[in-house]
C-alpha positions as CSV (number, residue, x, y, z in Angstrom):
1,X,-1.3,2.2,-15.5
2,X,0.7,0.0,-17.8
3,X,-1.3,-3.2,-18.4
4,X,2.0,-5.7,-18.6
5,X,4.1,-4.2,-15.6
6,X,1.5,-2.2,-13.4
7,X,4.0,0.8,-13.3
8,X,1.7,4.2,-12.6
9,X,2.1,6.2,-15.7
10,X,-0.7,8.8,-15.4
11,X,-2.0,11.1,-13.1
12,X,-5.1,9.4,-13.0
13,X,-3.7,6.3,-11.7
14,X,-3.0,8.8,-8.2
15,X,-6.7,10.1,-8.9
16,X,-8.7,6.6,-8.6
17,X,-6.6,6.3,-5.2
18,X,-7.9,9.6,-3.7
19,X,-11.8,9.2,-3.3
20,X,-13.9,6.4,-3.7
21,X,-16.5,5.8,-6.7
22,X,-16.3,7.4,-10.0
23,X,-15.6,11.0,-8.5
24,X,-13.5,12.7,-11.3
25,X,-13.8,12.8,-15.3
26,X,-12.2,14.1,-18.0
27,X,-13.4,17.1,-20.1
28,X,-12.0,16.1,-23.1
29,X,-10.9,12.1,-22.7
30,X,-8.3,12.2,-25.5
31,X,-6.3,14.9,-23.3
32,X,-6.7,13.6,-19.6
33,X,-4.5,16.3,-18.1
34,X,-4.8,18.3,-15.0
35,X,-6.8,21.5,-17.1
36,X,-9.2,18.9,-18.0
37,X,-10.1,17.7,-14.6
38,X,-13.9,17.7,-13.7
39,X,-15.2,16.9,-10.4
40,X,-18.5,15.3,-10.4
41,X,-18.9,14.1,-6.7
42,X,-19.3,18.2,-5.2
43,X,-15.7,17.4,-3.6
44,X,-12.6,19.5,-3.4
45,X,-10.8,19.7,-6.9
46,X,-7.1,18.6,-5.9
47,X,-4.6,21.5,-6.4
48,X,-2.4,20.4,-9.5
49,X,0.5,20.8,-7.0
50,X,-1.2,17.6,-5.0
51,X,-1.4,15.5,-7.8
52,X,1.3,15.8,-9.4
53,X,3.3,15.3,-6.3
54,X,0.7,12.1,-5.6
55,X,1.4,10.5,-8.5
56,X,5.3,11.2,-8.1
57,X,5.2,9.6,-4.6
58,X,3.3,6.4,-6.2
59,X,5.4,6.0,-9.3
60,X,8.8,6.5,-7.2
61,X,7.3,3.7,-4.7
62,X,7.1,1.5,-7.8
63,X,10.3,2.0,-8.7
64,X,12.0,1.3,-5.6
65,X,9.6,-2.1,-4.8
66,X,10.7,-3.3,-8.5
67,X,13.2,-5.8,-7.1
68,X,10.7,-7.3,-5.1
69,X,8.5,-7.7,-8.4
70,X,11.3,-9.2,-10.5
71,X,12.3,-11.7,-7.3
72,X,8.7,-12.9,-7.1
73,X,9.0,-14.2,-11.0
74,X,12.1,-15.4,-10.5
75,X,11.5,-17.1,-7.8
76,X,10.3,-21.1,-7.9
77,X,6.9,-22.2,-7.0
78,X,6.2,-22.7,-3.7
79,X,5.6,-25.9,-3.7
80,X,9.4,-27.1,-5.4
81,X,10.9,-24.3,-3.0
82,X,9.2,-26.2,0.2
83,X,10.3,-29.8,-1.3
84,X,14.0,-28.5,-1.8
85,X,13.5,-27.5,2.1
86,X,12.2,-30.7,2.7
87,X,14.9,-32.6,1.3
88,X,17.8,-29.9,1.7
89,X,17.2,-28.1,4.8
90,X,16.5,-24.2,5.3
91,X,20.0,-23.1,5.7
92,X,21.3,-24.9,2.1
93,X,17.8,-23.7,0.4
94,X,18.4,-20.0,1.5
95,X,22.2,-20.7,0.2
96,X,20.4,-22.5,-3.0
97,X,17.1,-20.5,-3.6
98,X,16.9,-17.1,-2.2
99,X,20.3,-16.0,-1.9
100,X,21.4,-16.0,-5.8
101,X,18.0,-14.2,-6.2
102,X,18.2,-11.6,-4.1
103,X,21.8,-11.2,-5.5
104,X,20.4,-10.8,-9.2
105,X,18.0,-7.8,-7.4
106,X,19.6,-6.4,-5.0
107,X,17.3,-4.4,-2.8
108,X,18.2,-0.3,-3.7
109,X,19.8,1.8,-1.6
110,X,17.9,4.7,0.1
């Protein structure tokens, strides 16, 4: 997973979310691909097929919840959002606050 924006970039990323506890290793660690898969738990071995299409699934989820990632950091803290309610009023902070943002990143289309 890459460290600085959490995006799933490995098909081990898919494998940690499959079974519990340290289930799987590598038979060689400097070429962690699906020929190099070692079960160590006595499970099922996932097909290749399975994997590759888990990790698809969670990488394209990424991507389509990446506006909501970008909003939240663009987004004030909560505490200035609630005073500008306080003072403003929900209606002129949605106008204000959440509108523009949500403009910036629009939600994509399915």
């Amino acid at each position: 997973m890459n460290f600085h924006t959490q995006e799933p970039d490995h098909i081990e990323d898919y494998l940690v979310t499959v079974r519990a506890g340290q289930w799987f290793t590598w038979s060689d660690v400097r070429n962690k691909i699906y020929a190099n898969l070692v079960v160590l738990d006595g499970g099922t071995k996932p097909t290749e097929e399975e994997v590759n299409a888990g990790f698809k699934a969670m990488h394209d989820n990424w991507v389509a919840t990446q506006h909501q990632r970008k909003r939240q950091l663009e987004y004030p803290d909560m505490g200035t959002q609630l005073d500008y309610i306080y003072h403003n009023g929900i209606d002129k902070w949605k106008t204000d606050v959440v509108d523009p943002v949500k403009a910036k990143y629009p939600k994509p289309s399915t």
